[in-house]
Structures are given as structure tokens and as C-alpha cells.
DRENDO-1510 file (C-alpha; in Angstrom, 1 decimal, always signed):
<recs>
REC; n; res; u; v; w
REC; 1; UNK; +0.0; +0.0; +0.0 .
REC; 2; UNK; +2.5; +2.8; +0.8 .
REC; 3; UNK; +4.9; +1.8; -2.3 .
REC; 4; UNK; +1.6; +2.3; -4.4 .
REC; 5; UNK; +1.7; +5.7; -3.0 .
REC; 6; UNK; +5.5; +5.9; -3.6 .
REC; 7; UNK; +4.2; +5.3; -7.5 .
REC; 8; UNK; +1.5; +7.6; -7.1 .
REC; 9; UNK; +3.9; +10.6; -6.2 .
REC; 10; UNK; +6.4; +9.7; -8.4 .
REC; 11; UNK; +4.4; +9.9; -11.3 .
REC; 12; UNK; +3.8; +13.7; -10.3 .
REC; 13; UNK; +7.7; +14.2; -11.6 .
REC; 14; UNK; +7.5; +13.0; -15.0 .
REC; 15; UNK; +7.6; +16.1; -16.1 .
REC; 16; UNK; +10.1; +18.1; -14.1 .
REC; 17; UNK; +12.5; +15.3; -13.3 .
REC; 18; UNK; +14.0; +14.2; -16.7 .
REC; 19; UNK; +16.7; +13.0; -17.2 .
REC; 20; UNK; +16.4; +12.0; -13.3 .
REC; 21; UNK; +14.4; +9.5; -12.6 .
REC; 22; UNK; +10.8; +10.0; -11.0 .
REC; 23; UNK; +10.9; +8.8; -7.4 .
REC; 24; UNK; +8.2; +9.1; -4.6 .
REC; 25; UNK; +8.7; +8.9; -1.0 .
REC; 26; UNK; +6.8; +8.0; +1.9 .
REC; 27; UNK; +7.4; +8.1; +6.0 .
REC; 28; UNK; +5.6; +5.8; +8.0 .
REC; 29; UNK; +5.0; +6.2; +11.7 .
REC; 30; UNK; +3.1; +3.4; +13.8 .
REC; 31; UNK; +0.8; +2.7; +10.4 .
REC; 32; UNK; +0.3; +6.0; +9.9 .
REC; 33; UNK; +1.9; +8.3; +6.9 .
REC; 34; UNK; +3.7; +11.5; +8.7 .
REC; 35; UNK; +5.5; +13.0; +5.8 .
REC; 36; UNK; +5.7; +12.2; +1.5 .
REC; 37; UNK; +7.9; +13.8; -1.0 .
REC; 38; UNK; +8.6; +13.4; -4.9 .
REC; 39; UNK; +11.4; +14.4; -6.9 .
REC; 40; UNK; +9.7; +17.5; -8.5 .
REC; 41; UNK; +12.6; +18.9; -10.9 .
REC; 42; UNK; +16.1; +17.8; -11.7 .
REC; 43; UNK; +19.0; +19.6; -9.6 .
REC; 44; UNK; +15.9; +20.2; -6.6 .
REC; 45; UNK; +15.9; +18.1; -3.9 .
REC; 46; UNK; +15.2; +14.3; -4.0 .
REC; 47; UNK; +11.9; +12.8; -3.0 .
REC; 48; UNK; +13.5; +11.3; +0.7 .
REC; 49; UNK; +14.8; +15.3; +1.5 .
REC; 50; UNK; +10.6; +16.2; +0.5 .
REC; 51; UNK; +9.2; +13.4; +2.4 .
REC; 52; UNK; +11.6; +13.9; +5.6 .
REC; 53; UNK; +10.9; +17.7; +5.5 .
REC; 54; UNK; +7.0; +17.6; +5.2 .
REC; 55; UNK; +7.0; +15.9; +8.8 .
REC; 56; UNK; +5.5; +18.2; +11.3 .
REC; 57; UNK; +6.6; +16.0; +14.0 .
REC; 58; UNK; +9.9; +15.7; +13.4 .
REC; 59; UNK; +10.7; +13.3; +17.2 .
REC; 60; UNK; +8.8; +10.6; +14.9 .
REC; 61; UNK; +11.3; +10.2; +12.1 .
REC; 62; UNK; +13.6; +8.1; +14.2 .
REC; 63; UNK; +11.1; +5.8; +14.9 .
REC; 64; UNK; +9.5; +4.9; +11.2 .
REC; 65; UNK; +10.1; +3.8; +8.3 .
REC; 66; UNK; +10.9; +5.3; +4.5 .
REC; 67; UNK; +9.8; +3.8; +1.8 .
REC; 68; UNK; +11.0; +4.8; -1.2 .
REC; 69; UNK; +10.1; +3.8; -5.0 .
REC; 70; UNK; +13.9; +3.8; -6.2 .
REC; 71; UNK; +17.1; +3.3; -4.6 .
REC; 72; UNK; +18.9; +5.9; -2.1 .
REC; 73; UNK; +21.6; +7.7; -4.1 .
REC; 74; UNK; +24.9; +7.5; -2.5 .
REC; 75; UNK; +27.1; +10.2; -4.3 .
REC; 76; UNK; +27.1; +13.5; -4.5 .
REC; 77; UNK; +25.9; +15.1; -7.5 .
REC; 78; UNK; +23.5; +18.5; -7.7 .
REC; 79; UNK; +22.4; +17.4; -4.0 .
REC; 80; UNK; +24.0; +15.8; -1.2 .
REC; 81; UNK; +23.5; +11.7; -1.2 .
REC; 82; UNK; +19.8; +10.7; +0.4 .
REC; 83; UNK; +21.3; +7.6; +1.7 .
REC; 84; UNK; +23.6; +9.6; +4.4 .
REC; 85; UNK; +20.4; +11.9; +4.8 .
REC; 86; UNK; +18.2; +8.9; +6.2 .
REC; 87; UNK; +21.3; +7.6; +8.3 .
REC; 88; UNK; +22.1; +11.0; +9.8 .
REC; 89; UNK; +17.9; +11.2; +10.8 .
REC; 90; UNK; +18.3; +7.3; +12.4 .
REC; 91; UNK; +15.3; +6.3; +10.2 .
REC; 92; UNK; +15.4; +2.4; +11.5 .
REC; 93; UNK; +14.4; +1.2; +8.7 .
REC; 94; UNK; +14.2; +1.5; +4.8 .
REC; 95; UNK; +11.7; -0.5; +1.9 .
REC; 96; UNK; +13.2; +0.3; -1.6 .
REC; 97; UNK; +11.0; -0.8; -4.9 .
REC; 98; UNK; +13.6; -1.5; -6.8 .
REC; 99; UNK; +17.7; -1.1; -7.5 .
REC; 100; UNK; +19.0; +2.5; -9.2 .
REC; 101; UNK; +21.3; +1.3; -12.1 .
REC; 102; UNK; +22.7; +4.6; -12.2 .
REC; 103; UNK; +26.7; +3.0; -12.3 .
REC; 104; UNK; +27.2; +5.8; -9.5 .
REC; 105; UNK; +24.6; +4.4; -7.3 .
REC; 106; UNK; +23.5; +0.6; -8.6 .
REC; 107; UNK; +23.6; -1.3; -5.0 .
REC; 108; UNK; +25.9; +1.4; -2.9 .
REC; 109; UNK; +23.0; +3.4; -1.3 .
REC; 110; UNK; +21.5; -0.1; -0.3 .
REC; 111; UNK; +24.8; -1.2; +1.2 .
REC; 112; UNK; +25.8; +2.4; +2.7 .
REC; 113; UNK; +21.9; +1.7; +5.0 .
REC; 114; UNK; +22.9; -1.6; +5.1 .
REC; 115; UNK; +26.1; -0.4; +6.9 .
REC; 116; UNK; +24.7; +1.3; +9.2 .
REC; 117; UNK; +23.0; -0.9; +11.0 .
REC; 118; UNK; +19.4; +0.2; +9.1 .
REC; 119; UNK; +16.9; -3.0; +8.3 .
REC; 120; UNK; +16.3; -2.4; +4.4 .
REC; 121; UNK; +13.9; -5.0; +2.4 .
REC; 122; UNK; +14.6; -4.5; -1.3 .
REC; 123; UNK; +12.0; -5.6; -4.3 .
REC; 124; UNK; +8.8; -3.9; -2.9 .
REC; 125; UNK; +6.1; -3.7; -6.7 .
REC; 126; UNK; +9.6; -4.2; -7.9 .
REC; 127; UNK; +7.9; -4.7; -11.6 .
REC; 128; UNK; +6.2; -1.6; -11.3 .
REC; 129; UNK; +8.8; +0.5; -10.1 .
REC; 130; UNK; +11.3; -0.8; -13.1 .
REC; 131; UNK; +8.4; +0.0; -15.6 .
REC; 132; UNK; +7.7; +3.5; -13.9 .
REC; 133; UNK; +10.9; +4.5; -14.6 .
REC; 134; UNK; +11.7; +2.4; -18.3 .
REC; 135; UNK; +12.9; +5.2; -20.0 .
REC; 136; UNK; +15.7; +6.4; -17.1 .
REC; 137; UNK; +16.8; +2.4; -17.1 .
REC; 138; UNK; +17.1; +1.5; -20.5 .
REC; 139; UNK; +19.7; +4.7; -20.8 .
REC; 140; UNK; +21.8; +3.1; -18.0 .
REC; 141; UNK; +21.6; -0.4; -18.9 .
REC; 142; UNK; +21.3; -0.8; -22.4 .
REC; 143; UNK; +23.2; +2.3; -23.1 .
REC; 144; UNK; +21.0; +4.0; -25.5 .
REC; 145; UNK; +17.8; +6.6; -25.5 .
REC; 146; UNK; +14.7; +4.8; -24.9 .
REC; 147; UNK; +13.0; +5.3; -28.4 .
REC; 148; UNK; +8.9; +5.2; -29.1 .
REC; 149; UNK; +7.5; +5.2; -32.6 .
REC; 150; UNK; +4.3; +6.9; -33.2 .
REC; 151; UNK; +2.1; +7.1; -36.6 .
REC; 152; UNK; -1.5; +7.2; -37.1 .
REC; 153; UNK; -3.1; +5.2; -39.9 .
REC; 154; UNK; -6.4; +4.7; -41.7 .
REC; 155; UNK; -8.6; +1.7; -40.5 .
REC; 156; UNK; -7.4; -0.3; -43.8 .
REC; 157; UNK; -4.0; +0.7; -42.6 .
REC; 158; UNK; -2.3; +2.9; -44.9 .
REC; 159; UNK; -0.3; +5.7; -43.0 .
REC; 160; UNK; -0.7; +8.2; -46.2 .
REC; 161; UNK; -1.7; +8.7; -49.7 .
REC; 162; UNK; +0.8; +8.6; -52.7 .
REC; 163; UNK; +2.6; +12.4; -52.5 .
REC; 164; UNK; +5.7; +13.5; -54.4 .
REC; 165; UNK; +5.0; +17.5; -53.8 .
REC; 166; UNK; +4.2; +19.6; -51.0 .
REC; 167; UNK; +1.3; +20.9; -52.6 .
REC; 168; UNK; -0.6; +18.2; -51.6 .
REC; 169; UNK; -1.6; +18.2; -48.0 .
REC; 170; UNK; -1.0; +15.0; -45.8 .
REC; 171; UNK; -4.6; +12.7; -44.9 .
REC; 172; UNK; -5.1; +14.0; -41.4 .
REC; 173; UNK; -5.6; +10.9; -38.9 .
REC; 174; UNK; -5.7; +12.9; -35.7 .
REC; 175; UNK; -8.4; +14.4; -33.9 .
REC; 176; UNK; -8.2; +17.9; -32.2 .
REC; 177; UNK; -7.9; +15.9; -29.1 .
REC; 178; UNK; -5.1; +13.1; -29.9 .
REC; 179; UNK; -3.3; +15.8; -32.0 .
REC; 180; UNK; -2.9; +17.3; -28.2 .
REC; 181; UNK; -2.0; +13.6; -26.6 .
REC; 182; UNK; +0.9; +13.6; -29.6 .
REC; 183; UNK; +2.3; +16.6; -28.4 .
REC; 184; UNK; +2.2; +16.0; -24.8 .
REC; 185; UNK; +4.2; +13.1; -26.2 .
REC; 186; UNK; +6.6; +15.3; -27.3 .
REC; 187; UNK; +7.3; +17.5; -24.3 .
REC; 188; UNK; +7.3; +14.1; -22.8 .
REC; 189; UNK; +10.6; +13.5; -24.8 .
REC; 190; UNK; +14.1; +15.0; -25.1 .
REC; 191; UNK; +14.5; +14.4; -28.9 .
REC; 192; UNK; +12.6; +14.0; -32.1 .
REC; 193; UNK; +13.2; +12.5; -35.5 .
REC; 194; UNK; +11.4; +12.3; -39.3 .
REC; 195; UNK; +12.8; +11.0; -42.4 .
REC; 196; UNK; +14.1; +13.3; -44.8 .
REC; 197; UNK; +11.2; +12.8; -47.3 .
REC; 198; UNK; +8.3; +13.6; -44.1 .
REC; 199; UNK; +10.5; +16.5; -44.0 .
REC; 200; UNK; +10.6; +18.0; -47.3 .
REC; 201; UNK; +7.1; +17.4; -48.2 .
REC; 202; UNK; +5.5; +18.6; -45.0 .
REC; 203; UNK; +8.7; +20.9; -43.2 .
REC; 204; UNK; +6.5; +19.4; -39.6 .
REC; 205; UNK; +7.3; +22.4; -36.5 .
REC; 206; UNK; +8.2; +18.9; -34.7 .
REC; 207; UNK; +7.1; +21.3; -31.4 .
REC; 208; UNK; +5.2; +21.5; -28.8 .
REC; 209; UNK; +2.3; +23.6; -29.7 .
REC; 210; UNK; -0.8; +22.1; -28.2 .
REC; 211; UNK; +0.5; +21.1; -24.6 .
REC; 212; UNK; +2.7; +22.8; -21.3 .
REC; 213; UNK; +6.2; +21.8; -21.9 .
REC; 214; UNK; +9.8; +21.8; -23.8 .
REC; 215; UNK; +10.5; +21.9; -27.0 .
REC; 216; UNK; +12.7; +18.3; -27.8 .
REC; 217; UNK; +15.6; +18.3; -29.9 .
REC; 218; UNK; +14.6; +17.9; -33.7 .
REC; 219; UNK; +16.4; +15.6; -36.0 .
REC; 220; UNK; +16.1; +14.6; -40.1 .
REC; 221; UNK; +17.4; +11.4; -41.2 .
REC; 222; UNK; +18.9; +12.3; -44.7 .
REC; 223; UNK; +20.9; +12.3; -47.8 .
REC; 224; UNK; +24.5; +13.4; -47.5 .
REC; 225; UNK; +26.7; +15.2; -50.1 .
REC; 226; UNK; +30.2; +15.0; -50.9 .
REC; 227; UNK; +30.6; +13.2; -47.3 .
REC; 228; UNK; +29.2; +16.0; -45.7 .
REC; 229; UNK; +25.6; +15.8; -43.5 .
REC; 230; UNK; +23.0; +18.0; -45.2 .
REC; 231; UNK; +22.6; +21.7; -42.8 .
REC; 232; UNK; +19.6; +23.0; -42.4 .
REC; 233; UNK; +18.6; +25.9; -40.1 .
REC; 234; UNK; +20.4; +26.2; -36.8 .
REC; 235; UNK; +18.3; +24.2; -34.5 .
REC; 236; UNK; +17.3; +21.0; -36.5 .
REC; 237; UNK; +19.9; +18.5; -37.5 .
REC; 238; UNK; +20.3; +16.2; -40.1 .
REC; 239; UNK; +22.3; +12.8; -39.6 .
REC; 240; UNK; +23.1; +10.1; -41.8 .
REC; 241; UNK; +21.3; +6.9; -39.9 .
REC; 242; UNK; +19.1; +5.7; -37.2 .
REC; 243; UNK; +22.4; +4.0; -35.8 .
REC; 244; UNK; +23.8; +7.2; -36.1 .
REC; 245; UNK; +21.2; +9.6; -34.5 .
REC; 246; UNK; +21.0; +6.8; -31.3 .
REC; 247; UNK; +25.0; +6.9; -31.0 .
REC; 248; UNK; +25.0; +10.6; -31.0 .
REC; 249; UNK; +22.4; +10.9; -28.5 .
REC; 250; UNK; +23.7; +8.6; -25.9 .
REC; 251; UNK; +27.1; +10.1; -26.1 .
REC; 252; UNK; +25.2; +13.3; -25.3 .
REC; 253; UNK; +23.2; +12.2; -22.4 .
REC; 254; UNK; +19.8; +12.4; -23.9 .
REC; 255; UNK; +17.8; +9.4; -22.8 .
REC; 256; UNK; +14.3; +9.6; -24.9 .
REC; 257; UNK; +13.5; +9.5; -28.5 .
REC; 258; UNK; +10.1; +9.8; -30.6 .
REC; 259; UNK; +10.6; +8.3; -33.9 .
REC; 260; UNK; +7.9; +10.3; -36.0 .
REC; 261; UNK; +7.7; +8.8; -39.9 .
REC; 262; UNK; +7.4; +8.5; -42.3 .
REC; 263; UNK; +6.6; +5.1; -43.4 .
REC; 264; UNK; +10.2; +4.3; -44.4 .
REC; 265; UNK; +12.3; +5.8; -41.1 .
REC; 266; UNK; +9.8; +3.8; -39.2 .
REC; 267; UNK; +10.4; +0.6; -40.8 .
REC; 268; UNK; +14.0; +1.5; -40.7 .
REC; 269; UNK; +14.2; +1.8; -36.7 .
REC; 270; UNK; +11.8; -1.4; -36.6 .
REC; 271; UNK; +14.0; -3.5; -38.4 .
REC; 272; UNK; +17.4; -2.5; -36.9 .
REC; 273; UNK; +16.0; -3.1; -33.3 .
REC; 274; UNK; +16.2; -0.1; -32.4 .
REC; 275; UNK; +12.8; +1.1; -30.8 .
REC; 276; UNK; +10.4; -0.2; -26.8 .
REC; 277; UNK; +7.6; +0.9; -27.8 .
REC; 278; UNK; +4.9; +2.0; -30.7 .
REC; 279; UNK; +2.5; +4.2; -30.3 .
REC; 280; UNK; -0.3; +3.6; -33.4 .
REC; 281; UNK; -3.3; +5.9; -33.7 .
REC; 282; UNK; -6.0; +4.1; -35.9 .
REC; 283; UNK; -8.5; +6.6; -37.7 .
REC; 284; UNK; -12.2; +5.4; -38.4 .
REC; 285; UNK; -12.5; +5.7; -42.1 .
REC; 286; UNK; -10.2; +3.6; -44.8 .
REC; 287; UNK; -8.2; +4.9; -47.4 .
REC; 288; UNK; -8.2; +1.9; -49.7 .
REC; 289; UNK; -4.6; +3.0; -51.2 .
REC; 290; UNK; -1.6; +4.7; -50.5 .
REC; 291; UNK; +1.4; +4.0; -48.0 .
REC; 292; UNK; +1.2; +0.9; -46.0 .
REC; 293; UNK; +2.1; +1.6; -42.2 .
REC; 294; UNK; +5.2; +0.0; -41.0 .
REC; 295; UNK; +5.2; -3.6; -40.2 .
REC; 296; UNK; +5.8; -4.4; -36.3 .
REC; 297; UNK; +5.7; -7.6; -33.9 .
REC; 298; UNK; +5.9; -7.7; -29.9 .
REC; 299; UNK; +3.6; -7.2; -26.9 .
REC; 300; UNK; +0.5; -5.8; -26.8 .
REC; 301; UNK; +0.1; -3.2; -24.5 .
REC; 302; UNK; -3.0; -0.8; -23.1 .
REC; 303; UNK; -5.7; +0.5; -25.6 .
REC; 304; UNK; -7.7; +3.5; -25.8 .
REC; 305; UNK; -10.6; +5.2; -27.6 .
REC; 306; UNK; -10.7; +8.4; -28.3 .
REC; 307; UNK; -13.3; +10.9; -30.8 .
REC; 308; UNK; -13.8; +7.0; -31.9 .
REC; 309; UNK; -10.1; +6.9; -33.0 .
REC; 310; UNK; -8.4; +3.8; -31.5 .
REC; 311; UNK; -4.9; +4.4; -29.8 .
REC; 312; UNK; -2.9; +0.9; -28.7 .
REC; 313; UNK; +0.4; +0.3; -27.6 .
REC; 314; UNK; +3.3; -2.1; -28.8 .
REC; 315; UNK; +6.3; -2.8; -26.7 .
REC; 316; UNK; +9.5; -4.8; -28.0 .
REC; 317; UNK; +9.8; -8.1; -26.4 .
REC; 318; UNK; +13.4; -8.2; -25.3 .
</recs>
């Protein structure tokens, strides 16, 4: 119960935490909750400082316990380590949903309470508290950003119709309302990718225009010339490859990716590996002809309806 309100707060951060992980903290006193914290915004305090601060009875922290949806850190980084916070306050004892793989943490803040003489249980909802946080541990495991495709096709499932000029618009899939869910999906991402075709025909703002939040980093997979990358304006950048854009965005720290289209950069990510989940919008109407969507296998994940458009969820099966 209280690491399902460890989730509950954490969530609160997915926003403002990135590229930090969102953690949620709860003190318990005699069954009863005294103090809860998240991490609200990355370089601000952790969610254990929150929690242990919002206690208005401060004689009871030495006598409760901190759960706590992520490992303790143990170094110091923009804030002072949690883990000697916690042993400095004589909190008893410590619940942890699951194990930081953060290299500078991964099992030290567990052994640093262990140390101290503080009882710690580790594994609490561990599979929810791995999921909750997917994005921050692919990054550090698997050494890569954590990439989602998204398209919206028609119910016959073509993704466009035949185009080779800009004059003609794109088949518009989206609602008002999932047009807005895609570009919370942006600001819920640090980068952004189309092929260099999407591109060209459709020059997409790839921003977030219709929801609270940052702009992510825009790429265009595209041709080069003479060896050299194609420019474009100052703040979009074109690269050669898929493996390419992922190399150059985990040697720069970013840890999220939304792959965007077309067809063919889709397929392109599918078939290299390189992609967790897929985010496919299906329209209510067919199209009969055009550009088959991209071709993809794995788990089936949640579904939704919405303006009678279905939206369902894909996620690689490692």
C-alpha cells in the first residue's frame, strides 16, 4: 500500500525530473503516513529530503520507516546523497521498490543503510517500479535513449496517400484531441526524428504547440553530399542513420527518443532493433490505397478510444 503511493507521487515528476528518474517517498509512523515527497525537478531536492521535510513531527522520524520507490543515491551530485540523509535522521528502517542502475549508485546506497546498521527490504512492486521509470533504465543499462515510434493510420491501414510535392496536403488521422496527446508526447521526450522525405514534403514544426512543456531536440534522417551531412537551419539537424542519431544521442546524455515517420524511417528503426515501444493511432475511415504503415511484432500493450479513433500500444519483447 504505501509503495503504491510511492508510484502515485512519483508519477507527479515525469515532467520536471528528466533525465532523473521519478521517485516518490513516503514516512511511516506506527501505520500512519507523517511525511511524502517526490522528486519534483532535476537539480531540486530528491523525493527522501521532500518526504523527511514535510514531517510536522519531526521526534517521529527516528522511529519509522521510509519507503522509497527507487534506490537511495549515495554520491554527491547536484544534492548531497539521500542515503547519508536517512542515516544522519536514524530512520530504523528502509523499503526500496527496486535497485538504481545509475553505475554511480547501482547497490551502494543499499549497502551504505545496510552499513549502518538500518533493516532495508529490497523488491517492494519491484515490476512496477522498473516500468515506472523504463525510460531512465534503459539509458543506463542498455546504453542507449529509450525510443517510441508513433504514426497514425487509416482503418485499412495505410499511414498516407501517394505524395511527391508539398502541394498536396497530408490525410489527417488525428483528432483535435489526440493531436494534443501527440504533443504532450513530445514535451514528454528530449529528442525527435522524421525521415528526410516527411521532411521535405511537410517541413512538420516537430514542437510542442498544443500542450505545457519543452520543446525536444529535432532531427532529419537524410541524404548526404560530398561526405558531408546535409545543414539546415540552426536548430534542426540532419544525420546520416538511425544508428547514427542513437550513438550521437547517448554520447550526449539524452535518454528519450520519438521516432515520428514516415513510413520508411519507421520501418527502418523497426528492423534495426532499435525502438520499446509503438504508439499507433487508428483513424475510423479507410483509405483503400496509399502507404502501408510499418510492419511491427511484440507485446500488446493498453488500448484506448478516443473521438472514436483507436490508440494501442506495442512494446519490443526483449
Amino acid at each position: 500500500m504505501y509503495m503504491r503511493r510511492c508510484l502515485q507521487l512519483a508519477r507527479l515528476g515525469w515532467q520536471g525530473a528528466p533525465p532523473n528518474p521519478m521517485v516518490g517517498a513516503v514516512l511511516v509512523c506506527d501505520g500512519r503516513i507523517i511525511g511524502e515527497g517526490y522528486h519534483r525537478r532535476c537539480g531540486e531536492a530528491h523525493a527522501e529530503v521532500n518526504a523527511i521535510n514535510s514531517v510536522r513531527q519531526p521526534e517521529l522520524i527516528s522511529h519509522s520507516t521510509i519507503y522509497v520507490s527507487l534506490e537511495p543515491c549515495a554520491h554527491y551530485g547536484k544534492t548531497p546523497p539521500c542515503t547519508q540523509l536517512i542515516i544522519d535522521r536514524k530512520i530504523p528502517r528502509v523499503v526500496v521498490g527496486c535497485q538504481d542502475p545509475f553505475a554511480r549508485v547501482d547497490g551502494r546506497g543499499i549497502t551504505m543503510l545496510r552499513d549502518a546498521g538500518i533493516d532495508v527490504t529490497v523488491g517492494v512492486l519491484e515490476e512496477e517500479c522498473l516500468w515506472l521509470n523504463r525510460r531512465f533504465i534503459t539509458f543506463h543499462t542498455m546504453g542507449r535513449p529509450y525510443i517510441t515510434l508513433k504514426w497514425a493510420q487509416s482503418k485499412d491501414g495505410f499511414i498516407d496517400s501517394e505524395r511527391n510535392n508539398s502541394t498536396i496536403p497530408p490525410v489527417t488521422f488525428s483528432t483535435s484531441t489526440t493531436q494534443a496527446l501527440v504533443h504532450q508526447l513530445r514535451a514528454e521526450n528530449e529528442s525527435i526524428v522524421v525521415g528526410h522525405g516527411t521532411w521535405e514534403l511537410d517541413k512538420p514544426s516537430l514542437t510542442v504547440r498544443h500542450w505545457h512543456g519543452r520543446n525536444p531536440l529535432r532531427f532529419v534522417i537524410g541524404h548526404t553530399i560530398k561526405g558531408e551531412t546535409r545543414g539546415i537551419n540552426s536548430d534542426v539537424k540532419w544525420v546520416k542513420s538511425p544508428e547514427a542519431l542513437v550513438k550521437e544521442l547517448a554520447e550526449s546524455g539524452v535518454q528519450t527518443l520519438l521516432v515520428e515517420g514516415g513510413a520508411q524511417t519507421l520501418q527502418s528503426f523497426i528492423d534495426a532493433g532499435l525502438w520499446d515501444e509503438a504508439r499507433i493511432e487508428t483513424a475510423t475511415f479507410n483509405l483503400n490505397e496509399g502507404v502501408k504503415a510499418p510492419r511491427i511484432e511484440g507485446r500488446e500493450g493498453e488500448k484506448l478510444l478516443i473521438d472514436g479513433n483507436s490508440i494501442r500500444f506495442i512494446y519490443k519483447i526483449s
